[in-house]
C-alpha positions as CSV (number, residue, x, y, z in Angstrom):
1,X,80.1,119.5,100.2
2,X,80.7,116.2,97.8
3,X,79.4,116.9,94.2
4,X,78.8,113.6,92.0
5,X,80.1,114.6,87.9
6,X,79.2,111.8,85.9
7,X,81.8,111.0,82.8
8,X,81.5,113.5,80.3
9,X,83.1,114.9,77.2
10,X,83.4,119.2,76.8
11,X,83.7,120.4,73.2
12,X,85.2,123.9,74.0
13,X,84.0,124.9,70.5
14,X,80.7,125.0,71.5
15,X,80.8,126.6,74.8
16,X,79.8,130.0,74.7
17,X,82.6,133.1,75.4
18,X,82.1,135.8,77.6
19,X,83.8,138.9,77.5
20,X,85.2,140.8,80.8
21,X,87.2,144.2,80.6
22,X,90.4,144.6,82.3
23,X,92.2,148.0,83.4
24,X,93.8,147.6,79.7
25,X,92.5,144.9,77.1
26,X,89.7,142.2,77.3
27,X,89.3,138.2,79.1
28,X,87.3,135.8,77.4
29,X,85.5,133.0,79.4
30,X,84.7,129.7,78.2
31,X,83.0,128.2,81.4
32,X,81.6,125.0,82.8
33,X,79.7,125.6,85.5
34,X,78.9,122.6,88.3
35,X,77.9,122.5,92.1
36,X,80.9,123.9,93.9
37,X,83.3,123.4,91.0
38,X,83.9,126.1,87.7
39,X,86.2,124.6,84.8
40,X,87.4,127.5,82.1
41,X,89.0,128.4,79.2
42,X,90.5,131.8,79.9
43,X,92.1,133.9,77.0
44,X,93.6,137.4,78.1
45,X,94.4,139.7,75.2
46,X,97.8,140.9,74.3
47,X,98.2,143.8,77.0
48,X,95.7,142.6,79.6
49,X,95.9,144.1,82.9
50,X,93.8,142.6,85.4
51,X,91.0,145.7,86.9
52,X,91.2,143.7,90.4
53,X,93.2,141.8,93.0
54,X,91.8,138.5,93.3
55,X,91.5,136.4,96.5
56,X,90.4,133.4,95.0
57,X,92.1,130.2,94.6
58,X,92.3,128.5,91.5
59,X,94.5,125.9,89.8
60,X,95.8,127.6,86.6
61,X,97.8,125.7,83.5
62,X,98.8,127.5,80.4
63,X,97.9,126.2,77.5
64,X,99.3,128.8,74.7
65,X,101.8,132.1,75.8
66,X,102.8,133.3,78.7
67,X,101.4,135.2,82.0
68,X,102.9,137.0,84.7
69,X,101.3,136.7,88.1
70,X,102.0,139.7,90.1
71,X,101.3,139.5,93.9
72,X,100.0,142.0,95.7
73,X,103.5,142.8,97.9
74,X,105.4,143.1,94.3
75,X,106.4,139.6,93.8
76,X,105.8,138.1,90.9
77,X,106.2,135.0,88.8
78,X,105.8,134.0,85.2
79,X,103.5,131.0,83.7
80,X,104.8,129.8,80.9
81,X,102.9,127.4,78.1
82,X,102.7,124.1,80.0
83,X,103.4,125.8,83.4
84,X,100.9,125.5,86.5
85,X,100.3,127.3,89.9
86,X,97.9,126.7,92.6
87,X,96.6,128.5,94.9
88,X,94.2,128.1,97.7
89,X,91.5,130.7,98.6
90,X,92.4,133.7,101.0
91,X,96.1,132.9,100.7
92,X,97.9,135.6,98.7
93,X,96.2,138.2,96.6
94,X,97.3,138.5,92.7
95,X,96.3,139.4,89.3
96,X,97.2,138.6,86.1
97,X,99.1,140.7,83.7
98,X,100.4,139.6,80.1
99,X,101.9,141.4,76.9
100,X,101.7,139.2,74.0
101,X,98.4,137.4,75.2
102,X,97.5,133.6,76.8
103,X,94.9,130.7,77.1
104,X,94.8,129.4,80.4
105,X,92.6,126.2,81.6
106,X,91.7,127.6,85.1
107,X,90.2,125.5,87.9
108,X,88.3,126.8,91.3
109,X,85.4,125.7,93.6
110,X,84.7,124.9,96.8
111,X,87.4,122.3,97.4
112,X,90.3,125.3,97.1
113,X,88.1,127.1,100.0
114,X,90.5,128.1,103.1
């Protein structure tokens, strides 16, 4: 599937936030929405637990703080301001756990599909 994005500009500060519990604090979405493709701007609260283990791939950059990505068997790995990971869909299962909060740019669509 092939979408076609013509050049455009997003002004964050006028995309609208969502708010999504975690098993402890809150996730706000800022989110661009296309045919097989979702940009956003994802800010977990200081103590954010993720309520799920996600399967999805994404490609994840910090922007501000710092983010521990906990697999499912244990492992885990910190993202640090500037840091990436990428991940394609199906591969490992993993959530998202900080303690002092972050803002995240996160990437995903159909292209990450396995």
């Amino acid at each position: 599937m092939s979408s076609n994005i013509p050049f455009q500009s997003i002004d964050w500060s006028n995309t609208p936030k969502t708010e999504h519990k975690g098993e402890t604090g809150t996730a706000t979405w800022q989110t661009q929405q296309y045919e097989g493709l979702r940009v956003r701007i994802v800010e977990y609260s200081a103590g954010y637990v993720a309520d799920h283990w996600c399967q999805k791939g994404h490609i994840v950059h910090c922007l501000e703080g710092e983010v521990t990505n906990e697999l499912e068997g244990k492992e885990s790995s910190i993202l640090k301001a500037g840091m990436s990971y990428i991940v394609s869909d199906d591969l490992s299962s993993h959530r998202s756990i900080t303690k002092n909060g972050v803002k995240l740019l996160i990437i995903d669509g159909d292209f990450l599909a396995n």
